[in-house]
N, C-alpha and C positions, 0 to 999 in steps of 0.2 A: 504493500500500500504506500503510495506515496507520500511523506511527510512534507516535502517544501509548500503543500494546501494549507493553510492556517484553520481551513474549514474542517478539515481531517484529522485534525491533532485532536486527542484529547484533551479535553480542556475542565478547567474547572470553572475560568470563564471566556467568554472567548476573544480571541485575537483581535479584536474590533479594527486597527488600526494599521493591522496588516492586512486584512480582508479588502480583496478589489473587484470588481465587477469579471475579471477575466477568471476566478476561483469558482464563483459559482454551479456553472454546469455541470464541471469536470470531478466535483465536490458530488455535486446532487447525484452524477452518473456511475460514481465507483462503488456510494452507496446501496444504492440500487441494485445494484449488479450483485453485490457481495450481500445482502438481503433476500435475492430470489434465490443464489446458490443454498443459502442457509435455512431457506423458506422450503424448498423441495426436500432437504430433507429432514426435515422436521414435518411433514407432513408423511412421511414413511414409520418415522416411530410406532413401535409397536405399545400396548397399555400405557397412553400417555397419563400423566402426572405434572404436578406442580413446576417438581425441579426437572424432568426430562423434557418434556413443551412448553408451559404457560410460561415460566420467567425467559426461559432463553426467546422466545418468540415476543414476548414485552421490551426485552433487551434490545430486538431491533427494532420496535417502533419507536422507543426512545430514542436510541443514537439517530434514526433519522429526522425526530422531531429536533433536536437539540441544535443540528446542524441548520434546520429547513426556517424553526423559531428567528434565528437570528439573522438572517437574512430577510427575512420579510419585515423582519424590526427594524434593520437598515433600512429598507426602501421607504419604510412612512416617516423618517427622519432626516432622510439626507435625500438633498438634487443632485441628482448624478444622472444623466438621460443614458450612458453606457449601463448603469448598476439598473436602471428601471428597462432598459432593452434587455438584457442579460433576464432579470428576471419574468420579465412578459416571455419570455420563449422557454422557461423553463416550468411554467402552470402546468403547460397539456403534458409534461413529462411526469411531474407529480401527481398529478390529476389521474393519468393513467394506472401508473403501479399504485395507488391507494386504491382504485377502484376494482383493477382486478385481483389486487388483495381479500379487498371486502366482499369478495367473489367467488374466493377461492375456495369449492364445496369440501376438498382433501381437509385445511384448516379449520373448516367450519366443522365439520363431522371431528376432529380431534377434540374441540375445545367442548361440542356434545356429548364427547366420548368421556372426559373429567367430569363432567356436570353429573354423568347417569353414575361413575361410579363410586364406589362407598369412600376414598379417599374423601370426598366432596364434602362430607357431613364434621370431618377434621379440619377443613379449612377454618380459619380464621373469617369474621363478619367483612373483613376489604378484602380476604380473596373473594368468597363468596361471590362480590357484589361484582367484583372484575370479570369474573367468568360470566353473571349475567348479563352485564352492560356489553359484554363481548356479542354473546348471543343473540343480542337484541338488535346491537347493530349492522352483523350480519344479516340478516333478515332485512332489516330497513334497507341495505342495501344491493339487496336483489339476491342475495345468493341460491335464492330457488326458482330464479329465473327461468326457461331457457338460453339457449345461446345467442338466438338474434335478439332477444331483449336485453339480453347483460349487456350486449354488444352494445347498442342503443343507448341502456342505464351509463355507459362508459362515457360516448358521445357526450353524453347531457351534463356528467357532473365536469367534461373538460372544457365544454362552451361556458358554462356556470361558472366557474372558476376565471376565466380570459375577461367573461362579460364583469365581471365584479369588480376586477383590479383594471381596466376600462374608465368603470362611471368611478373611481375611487380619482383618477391619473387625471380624466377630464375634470373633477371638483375641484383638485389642484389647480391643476393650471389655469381657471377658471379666477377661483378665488387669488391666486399672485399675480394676473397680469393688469387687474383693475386698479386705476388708480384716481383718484379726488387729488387737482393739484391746486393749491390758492398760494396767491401774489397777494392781495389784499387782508392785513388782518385785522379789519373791522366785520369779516368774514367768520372768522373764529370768536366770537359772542358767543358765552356762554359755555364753550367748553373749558374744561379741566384744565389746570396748567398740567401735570401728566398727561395729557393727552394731547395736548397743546406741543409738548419737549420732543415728545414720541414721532410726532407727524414732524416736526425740526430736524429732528435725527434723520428719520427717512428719508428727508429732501436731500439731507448732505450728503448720506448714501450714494444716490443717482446722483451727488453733483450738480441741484441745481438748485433755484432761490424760492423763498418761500417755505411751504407745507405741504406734504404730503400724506393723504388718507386712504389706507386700504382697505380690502374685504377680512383682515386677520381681525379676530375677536378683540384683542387687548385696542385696535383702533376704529373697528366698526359701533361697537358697541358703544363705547362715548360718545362717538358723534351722533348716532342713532336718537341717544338719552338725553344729549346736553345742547347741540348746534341751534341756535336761534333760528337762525337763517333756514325757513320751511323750506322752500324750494332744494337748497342743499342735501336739506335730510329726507327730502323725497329722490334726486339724483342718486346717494348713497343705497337708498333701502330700494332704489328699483336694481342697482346693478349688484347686490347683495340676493333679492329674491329670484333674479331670474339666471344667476350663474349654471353655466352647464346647461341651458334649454334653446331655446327656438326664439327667445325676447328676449329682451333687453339689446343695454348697447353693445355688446361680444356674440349678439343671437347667431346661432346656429355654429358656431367656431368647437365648441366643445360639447356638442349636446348631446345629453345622455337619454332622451326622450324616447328614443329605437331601442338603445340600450335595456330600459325601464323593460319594455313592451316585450322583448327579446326575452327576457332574464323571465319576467311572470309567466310567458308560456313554457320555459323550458319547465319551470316547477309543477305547474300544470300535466304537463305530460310525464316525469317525475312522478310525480304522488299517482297519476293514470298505472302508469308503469306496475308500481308496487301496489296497486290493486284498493288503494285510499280512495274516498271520497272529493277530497281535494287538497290541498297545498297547508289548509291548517289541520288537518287528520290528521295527514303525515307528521307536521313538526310536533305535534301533542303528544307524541308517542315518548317523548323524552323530557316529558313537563309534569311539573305537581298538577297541574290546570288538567280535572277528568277528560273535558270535551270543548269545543266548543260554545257551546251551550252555556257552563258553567264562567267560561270567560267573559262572552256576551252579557251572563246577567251579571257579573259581577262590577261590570264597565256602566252599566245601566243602575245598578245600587250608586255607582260613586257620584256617575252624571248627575241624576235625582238629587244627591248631597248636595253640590255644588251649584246645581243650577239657580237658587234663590238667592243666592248669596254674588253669581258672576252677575247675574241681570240685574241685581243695584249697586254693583259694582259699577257696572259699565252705563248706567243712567248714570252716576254720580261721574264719572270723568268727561262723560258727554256734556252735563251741564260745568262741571267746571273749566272746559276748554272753551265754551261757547261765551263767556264772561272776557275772553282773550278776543272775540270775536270771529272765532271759527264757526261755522256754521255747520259745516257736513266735518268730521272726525277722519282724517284720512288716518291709512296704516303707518304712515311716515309719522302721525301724532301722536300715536300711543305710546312709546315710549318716554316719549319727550313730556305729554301730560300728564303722564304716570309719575313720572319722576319728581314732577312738582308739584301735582297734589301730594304724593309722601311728605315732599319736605314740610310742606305746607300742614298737614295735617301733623304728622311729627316732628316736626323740624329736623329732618337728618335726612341726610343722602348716601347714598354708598360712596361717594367720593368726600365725605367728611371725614370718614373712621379709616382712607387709606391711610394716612400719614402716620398712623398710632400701628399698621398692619406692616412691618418691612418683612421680609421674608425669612430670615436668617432667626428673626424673633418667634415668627411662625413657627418654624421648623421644633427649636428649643421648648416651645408649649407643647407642640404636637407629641415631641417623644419624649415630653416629661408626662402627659397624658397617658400615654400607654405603658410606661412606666409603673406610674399608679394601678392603669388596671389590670395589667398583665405581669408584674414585674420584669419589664423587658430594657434590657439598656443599650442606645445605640450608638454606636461610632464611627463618624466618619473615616476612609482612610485616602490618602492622596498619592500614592503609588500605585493606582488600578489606572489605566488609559480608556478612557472611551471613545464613542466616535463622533467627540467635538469639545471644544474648551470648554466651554459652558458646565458639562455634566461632571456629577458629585455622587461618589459611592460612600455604601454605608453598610454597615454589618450588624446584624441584632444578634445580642446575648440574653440568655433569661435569666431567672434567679437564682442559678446555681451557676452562671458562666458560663456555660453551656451555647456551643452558636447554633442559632434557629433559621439565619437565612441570611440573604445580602441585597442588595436594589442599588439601581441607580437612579438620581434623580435628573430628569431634562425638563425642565420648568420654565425657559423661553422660547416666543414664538420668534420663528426666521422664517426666511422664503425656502423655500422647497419643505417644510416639515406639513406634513398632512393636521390639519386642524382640530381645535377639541381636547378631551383629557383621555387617557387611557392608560389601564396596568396591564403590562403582556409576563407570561409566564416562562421566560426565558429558559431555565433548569427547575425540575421538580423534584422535590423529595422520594426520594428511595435507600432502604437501607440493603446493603449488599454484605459478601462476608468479610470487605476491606472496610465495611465502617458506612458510615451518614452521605450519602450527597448531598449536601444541603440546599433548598430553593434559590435558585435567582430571579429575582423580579426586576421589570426597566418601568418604572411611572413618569409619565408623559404627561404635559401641560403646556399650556400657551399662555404665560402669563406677559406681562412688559418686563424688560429687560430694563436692569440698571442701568441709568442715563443724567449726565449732568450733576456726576459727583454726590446723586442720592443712590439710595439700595432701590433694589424693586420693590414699590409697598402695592398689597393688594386691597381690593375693597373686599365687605366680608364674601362677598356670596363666594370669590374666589379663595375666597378661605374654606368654605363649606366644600367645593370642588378638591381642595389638596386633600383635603378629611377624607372626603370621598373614594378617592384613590386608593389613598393609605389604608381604607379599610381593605378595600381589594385586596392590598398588597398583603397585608397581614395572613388574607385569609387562603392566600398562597402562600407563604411564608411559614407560619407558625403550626402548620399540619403536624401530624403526628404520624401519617399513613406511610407506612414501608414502599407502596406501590404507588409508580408515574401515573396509571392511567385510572387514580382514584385519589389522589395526593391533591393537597389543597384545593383550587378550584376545578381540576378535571374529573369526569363524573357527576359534579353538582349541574340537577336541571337549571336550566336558563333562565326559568321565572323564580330558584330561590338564589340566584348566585349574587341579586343586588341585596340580599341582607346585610352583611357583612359592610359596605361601603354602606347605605343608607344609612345603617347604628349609628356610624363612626359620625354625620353629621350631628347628630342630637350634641354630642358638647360642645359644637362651635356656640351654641346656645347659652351655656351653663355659666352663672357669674365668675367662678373660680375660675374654670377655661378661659374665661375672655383675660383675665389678671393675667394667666399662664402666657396668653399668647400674642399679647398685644405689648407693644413698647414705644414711645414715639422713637420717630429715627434721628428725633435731633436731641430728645433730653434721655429719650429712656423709660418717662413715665405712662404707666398702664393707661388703657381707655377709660376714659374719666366716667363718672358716676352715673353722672346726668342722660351720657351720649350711650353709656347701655340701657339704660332704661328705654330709650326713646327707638333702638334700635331693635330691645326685642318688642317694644307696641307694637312696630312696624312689620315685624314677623309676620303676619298672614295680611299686610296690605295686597288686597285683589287674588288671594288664595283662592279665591272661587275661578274666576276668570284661568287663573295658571292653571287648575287641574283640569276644566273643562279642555283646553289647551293638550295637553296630555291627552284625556281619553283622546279627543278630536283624530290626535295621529295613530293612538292604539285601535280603534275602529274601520280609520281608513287601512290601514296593517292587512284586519283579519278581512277586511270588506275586499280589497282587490288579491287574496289568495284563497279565498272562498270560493266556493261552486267548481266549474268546468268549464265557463265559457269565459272569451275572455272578455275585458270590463275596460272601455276607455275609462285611464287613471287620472284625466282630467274630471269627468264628469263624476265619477264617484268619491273624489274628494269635491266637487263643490255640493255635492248631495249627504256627506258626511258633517259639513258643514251647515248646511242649512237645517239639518237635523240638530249639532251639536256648539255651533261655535254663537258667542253672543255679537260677534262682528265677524263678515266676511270682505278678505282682502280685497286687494282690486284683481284685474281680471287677470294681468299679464303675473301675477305674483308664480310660478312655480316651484315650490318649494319642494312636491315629489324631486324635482330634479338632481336635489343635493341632501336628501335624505339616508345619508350611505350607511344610519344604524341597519336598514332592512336591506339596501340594495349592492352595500359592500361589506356590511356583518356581517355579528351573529344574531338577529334581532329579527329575522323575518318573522310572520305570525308570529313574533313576541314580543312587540313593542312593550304589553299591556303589561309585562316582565318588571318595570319599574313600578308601575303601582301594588299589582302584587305583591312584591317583596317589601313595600312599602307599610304596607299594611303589618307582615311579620317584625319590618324593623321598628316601627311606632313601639307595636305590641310590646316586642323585647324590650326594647328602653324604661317603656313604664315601670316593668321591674326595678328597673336602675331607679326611676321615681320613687319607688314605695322605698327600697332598701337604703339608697345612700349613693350619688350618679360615682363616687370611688368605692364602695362597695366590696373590698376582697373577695368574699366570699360568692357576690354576684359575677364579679369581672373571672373567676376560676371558674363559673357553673358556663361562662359565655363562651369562655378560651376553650375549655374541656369537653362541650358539649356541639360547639358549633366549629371555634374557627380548627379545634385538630382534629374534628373528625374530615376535613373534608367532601368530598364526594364517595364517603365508603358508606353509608346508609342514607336510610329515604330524609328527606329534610325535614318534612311531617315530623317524621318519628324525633330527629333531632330536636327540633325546636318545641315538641312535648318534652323532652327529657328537662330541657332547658326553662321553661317556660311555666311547667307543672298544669299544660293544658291547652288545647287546639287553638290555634290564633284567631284571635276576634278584632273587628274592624276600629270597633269603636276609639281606641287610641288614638288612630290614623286623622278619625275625623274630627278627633278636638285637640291635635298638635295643629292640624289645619284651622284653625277654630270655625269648623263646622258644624260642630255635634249641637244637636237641639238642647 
């Protein structure tokens, strides 16, 4: 085997820096090769077993996730048009050998062959569940096909695959090539001076005079919230909504609209395929969520909540934009009127409590935080190279010293980095008979970058987003599970895997957290008294309208993967809407187009996965409410019961064990302050 690959090397972590776009293939291809060899015979084994099949056949799924993980982690962080060419041609390779893997009846009839016999009933609760989830996804993926349909099943899952990193590559470059330039700054009224520095910066970037505004969060979003200037923040929000589609001013350059069309029917015939109802049959099969049915009423219990509380919501910011002398409420004013009735009604704005939020302060709370509830302690180290200056590794020990895991953190946004927050699971826990592998986690953020001799300070919500993360990360991280393909988040269905990160928001909440995590960047001292009081009133300002928001896109989700036929995806979202939204945008707004939780995720039929799990993380917290939110005894039943079991039992069952009882709604709807 060739060592001069960085991709080939064992790693404990990997070679980021020597890794180039010409490694990839040649990496993906030797694997592969050296996988089928080892695949055929292991499918000859006679009375297969734990240790004669199932670990050595896990062993190569891992080595080629380990290798395959970290490259695809590359390509949503770095512009390299050679490493994104390189990678677009190596999907239908990988595409391939996983699919006739998941196909392979020799494999499938072995791992049947452990389940029927009596060794089975000695396995351990995460082998147990490995061989089912094995099982199960055999099946999901045709293995009892015949041959012109696996053949087909193959086709669809390597179109599926090209189409998704496609509308991922078009959203990119969609979102970096727009740009808002001003000369004039009686232009910039009313925005932030952060945001104000940030669009400074940009300009000097390009080298030219003035400000610079793009479609990246850390600069869309201010101007959206704060720009006086209506016409501007209608410009902005038109080439923001209609990126990657057939409008606006870039129409038709990156449009993922064929795309969209393309990707629904292949799942459609997919789910045909494997003998489903339709496209959310199929994905339920791997969800807490019984049926359909039960999803829908559950979207329809929350809508019901919400709906009395969005509709005088939305009278009340209609009559207080009309006092400005708006008459008709465009989309470009809701944030902008949003923002100042909060202040207005609370006196505070998310851009008051940046200054008190630097980042580095953040950090310090966050893992003095889990500290308390987990006894975990964490340490940066400066000797790990990543793939960019910016990033900061770290290593978590628990309360006997003991290391649990490691992350890196990439916490600003730049041009070529794919947008949004995300934790990928780099390396997963597994114990072998040389010792621990211990998790690697990479957590992903777009925050603003230090500029102008300040640190990066965030507003809260983007503090809620780092929390967020972090719970991910943890609950890959801190697993107990000997085995990869049951170890922290693999194995856990999709609608329970947002618990963990929801929990983790409730202490951005909490008075002592705010002390913990807050410091001004210029004295030091914590979020003043007053400005938290004002800031949790403000807690469910227009909480009706945002979750209505949510369902709006979890409905649209199940509505265009529903049935058999297909569904123009314009007309059933504006019919998803007129059923559920208390405003409907203007007409050119496309927002399917860059929707890439369903059409470059893992999120399809299961958008509704955030309120679900939302519901269990409320629930949980409350506990933390009754007992004490540092809790020892709570924070070991949460660590012990949820984040190390992983994906090796049903989540139900978890979160009974934890909880002392099936999760009920009601928390959810008076953290939202819903509840009657």
């Amino acid at each position: 085997m060739s060592t001069d690959n960085p991709l080939l090397i064992s790693h404990d972590i990997p070679l980021f820096r020597e890794i180039t776009p010409s490694h990839i293939q040649p990496a993906l291809e030797s694997i592969i090769t050296e996988n089928q060899q080892a695949i055929e015979l292991l499918a000859k084994i006679e009375n297969p077993g734990w240790d004669t099949f199932i670990h050595p056949f896990e062993e190569l799924d891992e080595r080629l996730s380990k290798m395959w993980d970290t490259v695809s982690h590359l390509n949503s962080v770095i512009d390299d048009e050679k490493f994104r060419e390189r990678y677009r041609n190596c999907l239908p390779i990988i595409s391939d050998y996983a699919s006739s893997l998941a196909q392979n009846e020799d494999i499938y009839k072995q791992y049947q062959s452990v389940r029927d016999s009596d060794a089975f009933n000695s396995f351990d609760q995460a082998q147990q569940k490995l061989v089912d989830n094995a099982l199960r996804d055999f099946r999901l993926s045709g293995v009892a096909l015949p041959d012109g349909k696996k053949e087909r099943y193959k086709e669809i899952q390597s179109e599926l695959s090209t189409l998704s990193n496609r509308f991922e590559q078009n959203l990119l470059d969609a979102t970096d090539h727009w740009m808002l330039h001003i000369i004039d700054e009686e232009k910039l009224s009313g925005l932030p001076d952060t945001a104000i520095a940030l669009a400074k910066d940009q300009a000097e970037q390009k080298e030219i005079e003035g400000w610079v505004f793009n479609l990246q969060a850390p600069s869309y979003i201010p101007f959206i919230m704060f720009a006086d200037d209506r016409s501007l923040r209608q410009q902005i929000y038109q080439a923001y909504v209609t990126r990657a589609s057939e409008m606006g001013p870039d129409a038709g350059r990156w449009d993922n609209s064929e795309i969209i069309d393309n990707i629904l029917a292949l799942r459609r015939e997919k789910a045909a395929l494997l003998g489903f109802d339709d496209y959310v049959d199929l994905a339920l099969q791997t969800r807490m969520a019984e049926n359909a049915s039960s999803v829908s009423d559950f979207l329809s219990q929350l809508a019901e909540a919400a709906r009395p509380s969005a509709d005088r919501e939305f009278l009340e910011l209609t009559a207080y934009a009309s006092q400005d002398g708006i008459e008709e409420l465009m989309a470009w004013d809701i944030p902008y009127y949003s923002e100042r009735l909060r202040q207005q009604q609370y006196e505070i704005s998310q851009e008051d409590v940046r200054p008190w939020f630097p980042l580095e302060r953040i950090l310090e709370g966050l893992f003095e935080v889990v500290a308390n509830l987990y006894g975990l302690s964490i340490k940066q180290r400066e000797d790990v190279e990543a793939w960019h200056p910016d990033v900061q590794f770290f290593e978590i020990f628990d309360s006997k010293g003991e290391p649990r895991g490691r992350f890196f953190l990439d916490l600003y946004a730049r041009k070529g980095k794919r947008g949004g927050a995300w934790m990928g699971d780099g390396i997963s826990r597994k114990e072998t008979a040389e010792g621990v592998q211990n998790p690697l986690a990479w957590l992903v953020t777009n925050f603003s970058p230090p500029m102008e001799g300040k640190p990066s300070l965030l507003s809260h919500d983007e503090v809620i987003t780092l929390f967020h993360e972090f719970g991910h990360g943890l609950h890959h991280m801190l697993t107990r599970v000997a085995y990869p393909a049951v170890s922290g988040i693999n194995g856990v269905p999709w609608d329970a895997v947002e618990l963990p990160s929801q929990m983790m928001e409730n202490w951005c909440w909490q008075d002592e957290v705010l002390e913990m995590i807050s410091g001004h960047y210029e004295t030091g001292a914590p979020l003043p008294k007053d400005l938290v009081t004002r800031l949790k009133k403000a807690k469910n300002f227009q909480s009706g309208m945002l979750l209505l928001r949510q369902i709006e896109f979890a409905i649209f989700d199940l509505s265009i993967h529903r049935g058999t036929v297909a569904l123009n995806v314009q007309q059933t979202l504006d019919q998803v809407r007129d059923e559920i939204a208390v405003f409907k945008p203007p007409h050119f707004n496309r927002f399917q187009n860059s929707f890439s939780h369903i059409f470059a995720g893992g999120y399809a039929s299961g958008y509704y996965s955030y309120s679900w799990a939302e519901v269990l993380s409320a629930d949980a917290f409350s506990l933390f409410e009754e007992k004490g939110i540092f809790d020892p005894d709570t924070g070991r039943s949460f660590l012990e019961n949820i984040l190390e079991k992983g994906g090796s039992e049903d989540p139900q069952v978890l979160f009974t064990a934890f909880r002392g009882r099936k999760p009920e709604i009601e928390a959810l709807l008076r953290h939202r302050g819903l509840a009657a």
